[in-house]
C-alpha positions, -999 to 999 in steps of 0.1 A, spaced: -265 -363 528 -254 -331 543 -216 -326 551 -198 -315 585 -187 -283 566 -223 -273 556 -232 -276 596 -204 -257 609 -216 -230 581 -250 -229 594 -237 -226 629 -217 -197 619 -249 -182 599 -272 -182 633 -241 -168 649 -241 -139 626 -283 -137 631 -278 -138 665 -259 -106 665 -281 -87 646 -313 -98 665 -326 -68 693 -338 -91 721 -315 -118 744 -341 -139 737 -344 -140 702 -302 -144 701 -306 -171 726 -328 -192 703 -305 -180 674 -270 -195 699 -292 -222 706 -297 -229 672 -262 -226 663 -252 -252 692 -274 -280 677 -258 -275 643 -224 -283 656 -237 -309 681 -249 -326 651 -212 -319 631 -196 -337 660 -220 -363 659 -216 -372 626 -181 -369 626 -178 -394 652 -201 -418 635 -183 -417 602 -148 -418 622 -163 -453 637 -174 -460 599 -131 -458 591 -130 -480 620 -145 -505 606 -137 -506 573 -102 -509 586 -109 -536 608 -103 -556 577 -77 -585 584 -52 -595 559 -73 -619 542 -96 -586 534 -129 -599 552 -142 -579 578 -130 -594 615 -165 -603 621 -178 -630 598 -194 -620 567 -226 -631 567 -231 -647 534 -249 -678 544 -223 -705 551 -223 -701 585 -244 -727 603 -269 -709 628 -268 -721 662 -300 -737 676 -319 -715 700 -324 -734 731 -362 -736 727 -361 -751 694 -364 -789 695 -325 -807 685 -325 -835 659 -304 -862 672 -277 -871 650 
């Protein structure tokens, strides 16, 4: 996967284009360009700062504060499925 670096250096790249290119419209799609690649920087940026989120969400015993789901959870019966008496 692509890093936030390597986005913000492509921005900069169509930047550089954009200056060179003869007609507003061809810069324009060059700017335009350049604002998607650090749309998506910030986007992933965000998404890997939730990812440090919850990695430290961790409580002290070290499992995650939502259950882990390793199967010894019992599953609560939908209400449409038929209850066994016990």
């Amino acid at each position: 996967m692509m890093n936030v670096e390597s986005y913000r250096q492509y921005a900069a790249d169509c930047v550089r284009k954009a200056q060179g290119e003869e007609t507003p419209e061809d810069r324009n799609i060059l700017l335009n360009v350049a604002l998607a690649w650090l749309r998506l920087a910030r986007q992933t940026e965000t998404m890997e700062a939730a990812a440090d989120d919850d990695v430290g969400a961790e409580d002290e015993s070290g499992l995650a504060a939502d259950a882990a789901d390793d199967g010894t959870e019992e599953a609560e019966p939908k209400d449409d499925a038929p209850r066994l008496a016990s």
